[in-house]
MMTF fields as JSON, N, C-alpha, C and O atoms, coordinates in Angstrom:
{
  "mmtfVersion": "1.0.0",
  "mmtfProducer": "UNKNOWN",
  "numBonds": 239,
  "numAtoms": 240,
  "numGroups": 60,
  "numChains": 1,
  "numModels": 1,
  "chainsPerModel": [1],
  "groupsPerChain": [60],
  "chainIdList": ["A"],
  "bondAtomList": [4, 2, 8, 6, 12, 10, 16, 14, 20, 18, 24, 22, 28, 26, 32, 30, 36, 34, 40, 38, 44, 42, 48, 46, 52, 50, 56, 54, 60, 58, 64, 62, 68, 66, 72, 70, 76, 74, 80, 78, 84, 82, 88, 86, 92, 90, 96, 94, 100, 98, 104, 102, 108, 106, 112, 110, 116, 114, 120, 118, 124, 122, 128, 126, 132, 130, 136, 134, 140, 138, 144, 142, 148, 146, 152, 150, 156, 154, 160, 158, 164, 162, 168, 166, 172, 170, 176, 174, 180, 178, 184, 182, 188, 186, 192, 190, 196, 194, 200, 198, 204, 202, 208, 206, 212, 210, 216, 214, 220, 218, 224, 222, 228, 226, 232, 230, 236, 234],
  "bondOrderList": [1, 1, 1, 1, 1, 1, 1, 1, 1, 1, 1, 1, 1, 1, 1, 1, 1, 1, 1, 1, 1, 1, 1, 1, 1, 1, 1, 1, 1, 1, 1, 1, 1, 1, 1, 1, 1, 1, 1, 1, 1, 1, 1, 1, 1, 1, 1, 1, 1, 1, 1, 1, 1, 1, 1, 1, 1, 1, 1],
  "groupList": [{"groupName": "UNK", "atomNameList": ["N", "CA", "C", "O"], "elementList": ["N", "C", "C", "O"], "formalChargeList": [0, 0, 0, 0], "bondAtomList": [1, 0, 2, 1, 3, 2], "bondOrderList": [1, 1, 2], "singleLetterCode": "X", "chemCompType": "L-PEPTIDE LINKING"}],
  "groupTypeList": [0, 0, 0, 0, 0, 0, 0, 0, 0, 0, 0, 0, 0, 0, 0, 0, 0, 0, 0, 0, 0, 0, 0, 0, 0, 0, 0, 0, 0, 0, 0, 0, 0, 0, 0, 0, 0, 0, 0, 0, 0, 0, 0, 0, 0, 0, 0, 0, 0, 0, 0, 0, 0, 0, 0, 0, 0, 0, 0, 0],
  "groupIdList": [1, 2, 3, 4, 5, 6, 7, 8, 9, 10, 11, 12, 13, 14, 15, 16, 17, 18, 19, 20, 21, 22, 23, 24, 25, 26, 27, 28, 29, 30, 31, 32, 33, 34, 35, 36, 37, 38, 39, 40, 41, 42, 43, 44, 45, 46, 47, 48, 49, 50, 51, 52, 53, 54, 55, 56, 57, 58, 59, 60],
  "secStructList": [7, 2, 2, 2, 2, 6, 6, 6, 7, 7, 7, 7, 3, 3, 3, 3, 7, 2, 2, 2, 2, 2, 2, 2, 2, 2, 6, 6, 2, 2, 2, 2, 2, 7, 6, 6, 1, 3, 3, 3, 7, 7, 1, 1, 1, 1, 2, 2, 2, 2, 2, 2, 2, 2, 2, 2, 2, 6, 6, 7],
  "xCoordList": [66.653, 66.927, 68.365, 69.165, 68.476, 70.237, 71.297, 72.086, 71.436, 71.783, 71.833, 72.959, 70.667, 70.602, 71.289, 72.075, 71.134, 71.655, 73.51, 74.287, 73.652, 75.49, 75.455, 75.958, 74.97, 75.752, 75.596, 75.653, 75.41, 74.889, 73.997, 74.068, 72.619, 71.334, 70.764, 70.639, 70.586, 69.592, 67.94, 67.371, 67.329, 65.454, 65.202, 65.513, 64.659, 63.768, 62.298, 61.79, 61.887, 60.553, 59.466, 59.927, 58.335, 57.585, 55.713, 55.058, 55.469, 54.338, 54.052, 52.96, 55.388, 55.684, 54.74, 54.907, 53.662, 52.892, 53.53, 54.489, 52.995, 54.025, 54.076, 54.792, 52.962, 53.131, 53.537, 53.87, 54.123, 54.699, 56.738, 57.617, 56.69, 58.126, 58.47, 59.446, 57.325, 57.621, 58.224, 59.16, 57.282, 57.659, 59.684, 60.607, 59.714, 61.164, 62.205, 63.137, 62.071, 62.69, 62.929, 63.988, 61.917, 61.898, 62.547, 62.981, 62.536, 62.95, 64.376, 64.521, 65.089, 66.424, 66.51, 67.51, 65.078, 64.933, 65.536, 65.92, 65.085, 65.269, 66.81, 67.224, 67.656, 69.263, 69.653, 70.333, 69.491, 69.244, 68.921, 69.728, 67.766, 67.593, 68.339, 68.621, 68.577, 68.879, 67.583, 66.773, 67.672, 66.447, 66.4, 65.457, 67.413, 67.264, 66.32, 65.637, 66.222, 65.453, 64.713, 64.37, 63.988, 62.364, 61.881, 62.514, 60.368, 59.771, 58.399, 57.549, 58.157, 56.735, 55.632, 55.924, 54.233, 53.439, 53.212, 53.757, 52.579, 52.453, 51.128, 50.688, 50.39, 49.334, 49.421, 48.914, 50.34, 49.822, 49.847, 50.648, 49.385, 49.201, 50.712, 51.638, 50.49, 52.015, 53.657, 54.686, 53.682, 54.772, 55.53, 56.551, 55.48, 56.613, 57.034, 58.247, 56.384, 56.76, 57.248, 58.456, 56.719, 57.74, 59.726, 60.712, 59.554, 60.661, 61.677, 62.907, 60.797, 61.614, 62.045, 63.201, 61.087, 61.827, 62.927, 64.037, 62.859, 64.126, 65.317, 66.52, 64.728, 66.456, 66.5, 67.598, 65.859, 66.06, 66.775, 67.48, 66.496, 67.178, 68.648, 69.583, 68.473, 70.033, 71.172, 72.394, 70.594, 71.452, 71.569, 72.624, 71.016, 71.434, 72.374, 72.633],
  "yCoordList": [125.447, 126.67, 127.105, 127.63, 126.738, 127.306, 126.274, 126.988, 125.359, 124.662, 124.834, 124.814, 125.14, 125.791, 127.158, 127.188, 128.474, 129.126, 129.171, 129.778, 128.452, 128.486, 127.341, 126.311, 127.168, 126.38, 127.398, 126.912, 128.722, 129.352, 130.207, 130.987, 129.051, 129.01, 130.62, 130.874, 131.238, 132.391, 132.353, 132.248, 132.528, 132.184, 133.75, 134.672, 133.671, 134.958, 134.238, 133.123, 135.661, 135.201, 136.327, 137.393, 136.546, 137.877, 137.719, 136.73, 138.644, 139.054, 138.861, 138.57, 139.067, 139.175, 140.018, 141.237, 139.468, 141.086, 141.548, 140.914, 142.666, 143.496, 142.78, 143.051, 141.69, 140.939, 140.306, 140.014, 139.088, 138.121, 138.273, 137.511, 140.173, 140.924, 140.824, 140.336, 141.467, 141.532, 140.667, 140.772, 139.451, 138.384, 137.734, 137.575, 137.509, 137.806, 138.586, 137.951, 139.849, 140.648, 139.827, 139.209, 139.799, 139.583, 138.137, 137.955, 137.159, 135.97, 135.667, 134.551, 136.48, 136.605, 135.832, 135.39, 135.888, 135.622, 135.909, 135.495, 137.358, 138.624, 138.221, 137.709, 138.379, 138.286, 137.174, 137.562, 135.929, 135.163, 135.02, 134.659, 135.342, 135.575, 136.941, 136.89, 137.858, 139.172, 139.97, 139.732, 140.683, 142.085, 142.531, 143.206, 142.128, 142.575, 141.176, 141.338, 139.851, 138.85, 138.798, 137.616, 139.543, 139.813, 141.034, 142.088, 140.744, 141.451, 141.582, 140.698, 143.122, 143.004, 142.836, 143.005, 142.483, 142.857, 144.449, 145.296, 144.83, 146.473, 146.243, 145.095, 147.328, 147.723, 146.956, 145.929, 148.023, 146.898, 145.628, 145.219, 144.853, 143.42, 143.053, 143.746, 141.669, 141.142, 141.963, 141.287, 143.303, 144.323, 143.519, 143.322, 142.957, 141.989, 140.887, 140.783, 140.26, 138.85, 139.767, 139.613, 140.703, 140.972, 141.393, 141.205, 142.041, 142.005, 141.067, 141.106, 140.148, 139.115, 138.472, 138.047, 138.242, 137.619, 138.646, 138.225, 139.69, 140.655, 140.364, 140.4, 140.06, 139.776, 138.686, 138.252, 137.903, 136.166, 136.01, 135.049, 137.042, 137.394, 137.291, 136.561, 138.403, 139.225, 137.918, 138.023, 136.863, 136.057, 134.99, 134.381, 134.607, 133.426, 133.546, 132.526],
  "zCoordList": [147.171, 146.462, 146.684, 145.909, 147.971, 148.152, 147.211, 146.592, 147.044, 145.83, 144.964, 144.468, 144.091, 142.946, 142.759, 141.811, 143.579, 143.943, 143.861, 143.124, 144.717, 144.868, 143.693, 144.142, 142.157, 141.567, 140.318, 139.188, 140.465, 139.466, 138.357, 137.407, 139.681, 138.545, 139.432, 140.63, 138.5, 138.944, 138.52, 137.434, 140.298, 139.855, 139.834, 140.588, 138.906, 138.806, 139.283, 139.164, 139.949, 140.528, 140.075, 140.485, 139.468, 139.216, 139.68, 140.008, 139.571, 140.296, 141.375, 141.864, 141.994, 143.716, 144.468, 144.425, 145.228, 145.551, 146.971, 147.411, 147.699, 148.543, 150.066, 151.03, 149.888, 151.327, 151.374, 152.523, 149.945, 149.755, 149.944, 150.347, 149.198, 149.342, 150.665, 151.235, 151.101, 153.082, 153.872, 154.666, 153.406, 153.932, 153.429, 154.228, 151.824, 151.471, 152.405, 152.898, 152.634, 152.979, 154.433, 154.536, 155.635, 156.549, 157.043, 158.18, 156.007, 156.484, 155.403, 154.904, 155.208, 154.183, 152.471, 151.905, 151.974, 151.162, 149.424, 148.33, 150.68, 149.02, 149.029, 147.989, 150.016, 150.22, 149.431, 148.482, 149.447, 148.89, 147.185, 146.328, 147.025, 145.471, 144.795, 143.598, 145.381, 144.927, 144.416, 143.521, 145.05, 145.184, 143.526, 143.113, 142.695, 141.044, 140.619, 139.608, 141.28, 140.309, 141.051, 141.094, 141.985, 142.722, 141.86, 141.813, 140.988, 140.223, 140.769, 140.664, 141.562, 142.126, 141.146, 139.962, 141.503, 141.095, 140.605, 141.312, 139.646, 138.94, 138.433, 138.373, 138.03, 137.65, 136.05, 135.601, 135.457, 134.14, 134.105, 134.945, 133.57, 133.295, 132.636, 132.214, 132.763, 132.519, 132.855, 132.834, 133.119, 133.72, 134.293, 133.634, 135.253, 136.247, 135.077, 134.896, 134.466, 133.748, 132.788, 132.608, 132.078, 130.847, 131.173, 130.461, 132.649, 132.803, 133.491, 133.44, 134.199, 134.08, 132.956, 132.965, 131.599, 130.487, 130.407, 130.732, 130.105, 129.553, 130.682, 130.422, 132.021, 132.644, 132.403, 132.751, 131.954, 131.702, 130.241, 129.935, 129.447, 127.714, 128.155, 127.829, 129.107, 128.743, 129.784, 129.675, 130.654, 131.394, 130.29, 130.467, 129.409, 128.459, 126.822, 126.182]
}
């Protein structure tokens, strides 16, 4: 991932749930991906994936 990373590529990741964040946070993950392309899990359905497509729109 760090490869991909320092050559450019941005991962968006979604329906992150809050233990999986925890874990991110705790082991320098989130730092790593950037805390804007971590999309938690939300109540409505699809919410995280729809906004990852929309930051995935606006990077191409």
């Amino acid at each position: 991932m760090h490869q991909k990373h320092q050559k450019g590529t941005v991962i968006l990741l979604c329906g992150v749930s809050p233990v999986l964040k925890r874990f991110f946070d705790k082991t320098g993950m989130t730092a790593v991906l950037g805390q804007e392309n971590i999309f938690q899990t939300e109540e409505k359905i699809f919410a995280s994936s729809n906004k990852a497509y929309e930051k995935a729109r606006m990077l191409v």
